[in-house]
C-alpha positions as CSV (number, residue, x, y, z in Angstrom):
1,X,29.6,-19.4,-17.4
2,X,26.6,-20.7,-19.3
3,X,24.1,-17.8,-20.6
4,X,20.7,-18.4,-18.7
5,X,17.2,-18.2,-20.5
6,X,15.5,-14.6,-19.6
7,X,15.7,-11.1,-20.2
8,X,19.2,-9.4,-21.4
9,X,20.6,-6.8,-18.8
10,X,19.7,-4.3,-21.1
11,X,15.9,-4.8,-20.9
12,X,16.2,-4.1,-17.0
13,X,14.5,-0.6,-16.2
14,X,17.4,0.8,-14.2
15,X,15.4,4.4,-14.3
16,X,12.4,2.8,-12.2
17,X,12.1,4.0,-8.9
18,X,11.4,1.3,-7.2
19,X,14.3,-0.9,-8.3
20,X,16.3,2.2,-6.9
21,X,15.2,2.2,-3.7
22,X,15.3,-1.8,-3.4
23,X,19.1,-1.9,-4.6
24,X,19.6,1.5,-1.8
25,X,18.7,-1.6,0.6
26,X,15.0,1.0,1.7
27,X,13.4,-1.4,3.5
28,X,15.6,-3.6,4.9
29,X,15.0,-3.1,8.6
30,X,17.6,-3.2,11.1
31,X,16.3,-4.2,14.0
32,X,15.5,-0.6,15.0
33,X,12.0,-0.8,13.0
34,X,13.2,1.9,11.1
35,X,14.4,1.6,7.2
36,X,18.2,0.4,7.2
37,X,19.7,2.7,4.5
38,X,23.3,3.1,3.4
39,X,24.5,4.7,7.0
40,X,22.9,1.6,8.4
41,X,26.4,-0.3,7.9
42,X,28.6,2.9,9.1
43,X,29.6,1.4,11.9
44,X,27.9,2.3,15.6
45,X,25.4,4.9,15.8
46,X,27.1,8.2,17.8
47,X,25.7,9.0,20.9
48,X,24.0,12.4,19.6
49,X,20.2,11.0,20.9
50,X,19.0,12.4,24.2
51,X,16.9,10.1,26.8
52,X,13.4,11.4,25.8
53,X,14.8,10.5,21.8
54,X,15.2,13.6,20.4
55,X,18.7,14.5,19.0
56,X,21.0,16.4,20.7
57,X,21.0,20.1,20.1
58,X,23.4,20.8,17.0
59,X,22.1,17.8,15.4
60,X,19.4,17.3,12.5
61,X,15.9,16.3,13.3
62,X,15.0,12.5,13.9
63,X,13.6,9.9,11.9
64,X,10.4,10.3,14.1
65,X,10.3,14.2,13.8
66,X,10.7,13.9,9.7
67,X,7.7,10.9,9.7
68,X,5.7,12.9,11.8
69,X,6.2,16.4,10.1
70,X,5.4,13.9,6.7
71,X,2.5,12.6,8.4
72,X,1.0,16.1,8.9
73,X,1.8,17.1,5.3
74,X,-0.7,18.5,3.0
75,X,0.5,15.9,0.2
76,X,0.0,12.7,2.8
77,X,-3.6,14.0,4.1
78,X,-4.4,14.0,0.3
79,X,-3.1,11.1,-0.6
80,X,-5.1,9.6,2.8
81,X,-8.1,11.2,1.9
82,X,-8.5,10.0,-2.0
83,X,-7.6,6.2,-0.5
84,X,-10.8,7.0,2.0
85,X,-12.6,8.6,-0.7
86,X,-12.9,5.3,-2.4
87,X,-12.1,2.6,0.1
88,X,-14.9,3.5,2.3
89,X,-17.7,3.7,0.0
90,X,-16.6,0.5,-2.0
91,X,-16.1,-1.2,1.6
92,X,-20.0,-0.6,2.3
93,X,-21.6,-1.1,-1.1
94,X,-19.6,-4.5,-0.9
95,X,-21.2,-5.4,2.2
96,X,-24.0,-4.1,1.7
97,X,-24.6,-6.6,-1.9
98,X,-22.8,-9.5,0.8
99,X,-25.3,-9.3,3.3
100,X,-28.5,-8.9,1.1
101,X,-27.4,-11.8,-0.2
102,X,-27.7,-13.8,2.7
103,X,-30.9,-12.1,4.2
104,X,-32.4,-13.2,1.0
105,X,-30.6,-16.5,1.4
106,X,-32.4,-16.9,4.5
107,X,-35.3,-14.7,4.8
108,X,-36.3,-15.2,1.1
109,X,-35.8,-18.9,-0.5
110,X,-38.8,-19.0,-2.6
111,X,-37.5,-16.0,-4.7
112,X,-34.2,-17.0,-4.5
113,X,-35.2,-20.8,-5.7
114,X,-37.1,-19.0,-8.8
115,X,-35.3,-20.3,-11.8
116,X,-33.5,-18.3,-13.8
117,X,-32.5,-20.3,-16.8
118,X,-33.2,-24.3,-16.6
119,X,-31.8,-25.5,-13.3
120,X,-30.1,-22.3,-12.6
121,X,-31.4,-20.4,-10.3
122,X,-31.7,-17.0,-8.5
123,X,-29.0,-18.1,-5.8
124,X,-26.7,-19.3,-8.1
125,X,-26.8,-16.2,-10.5
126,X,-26.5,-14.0,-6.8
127,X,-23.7,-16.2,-5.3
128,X,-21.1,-16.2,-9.0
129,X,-22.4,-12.4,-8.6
130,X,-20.7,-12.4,-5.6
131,X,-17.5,-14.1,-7.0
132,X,-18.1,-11.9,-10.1
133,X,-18.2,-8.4,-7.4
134,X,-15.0,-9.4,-5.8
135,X,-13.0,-9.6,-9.0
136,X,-14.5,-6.1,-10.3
137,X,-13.9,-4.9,-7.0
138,X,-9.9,-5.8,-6.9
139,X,-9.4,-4.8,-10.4
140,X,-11.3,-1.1,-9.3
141,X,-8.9,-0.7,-6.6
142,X,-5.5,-1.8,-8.4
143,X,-6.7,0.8,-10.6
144,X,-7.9,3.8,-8.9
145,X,-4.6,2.8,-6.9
146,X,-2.1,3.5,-9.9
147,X,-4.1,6.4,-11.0
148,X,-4.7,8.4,-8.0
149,X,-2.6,7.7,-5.1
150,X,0.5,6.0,-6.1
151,X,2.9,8.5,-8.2
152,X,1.7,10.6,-5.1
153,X,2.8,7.9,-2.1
154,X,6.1,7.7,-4.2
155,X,6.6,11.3,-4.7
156,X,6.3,11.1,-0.8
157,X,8.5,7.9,-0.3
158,X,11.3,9.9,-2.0
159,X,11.3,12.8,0.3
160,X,11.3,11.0,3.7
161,X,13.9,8.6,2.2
162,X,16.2,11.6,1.0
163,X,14.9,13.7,4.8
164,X,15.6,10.4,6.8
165,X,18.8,9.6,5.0
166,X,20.3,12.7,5.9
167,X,19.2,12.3,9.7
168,X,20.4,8.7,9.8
169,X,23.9,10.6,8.7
């Protein structure tokens, strides 16, 4: 076999994570909705579940317990409340600049026809503004992202993976 152009094995990250849980098959859904993890491909699921979709008594707690008790964690509701903390704010301020644009647009176009610089006017400085706010505002939330929420929302992946791969079990 002919050596393809790319990175050598060795530069793969096997420590990360995330190619971890991708090559665990998390994610892959079976049809359920839930996450198909390694017991996914046992074989038939037992007969432990009772009508209402609890488990049987004797048995572990269900996926739906383990989401909902990770749900009503202290580490989710922070994690929830620091992507509010900035989602909300940014979410108004960005409509906020949209829509003053376009009552000035509208209400205003004597001040926004006032040149700025030879043909380029007050419009066209507000409207690559715009363009200009939506880039700074993608790169502010990739970032606050990676330093705020996501080691968190992994830390928290982890532990309903490992509590929902011993229920599926």
């Amino acid at each position: 076999m002919e050596k393809q152009e790319g990175r050598e094995p060795a530069a793969v990250r096997l420590d990360d994570p995330w190619y971890d849980a991708l090559a665990d098959g998390w994610g892959d859904l079976d049809g359920t909705g839930l996450p198909a993890g390694p017991a996914a491909d046992a074989g038939p699921a037992d007969d432990t579940a009772v009508p209402d979709g609890s488990q049987a008594p004797g048995h572990g707690p269900s996926a739906a317990d383990i989401y909902g008790e990770v749900q009503r964690s202290a580490a989710f509701q922070e994690v929830r409340g620091r992507y509010r903390r900035f989602v909300v704010p940014a979410s108004v301020a960005f409509f906020v600049w949209y829509f003053a644009y376009v009552v000035a647009a509208t209400a205003a176009p004597g001040f926004m026809a006032r040149p700025v610089v030879g043909a380029v006017n007050v419009a066209m400085v507000a409207g690559l503004g715009q363009f200009l706010s939506t880039f700074l505002l993608t790169w502010a939330y990739a970032r606050h992202a990676r330093l705020h929420r996501d080691r968190a929302a992994l830390e928290l992946r982890w532990e309903t993976q490992e509590m929902t791969r011993g229920a599926e079990r």
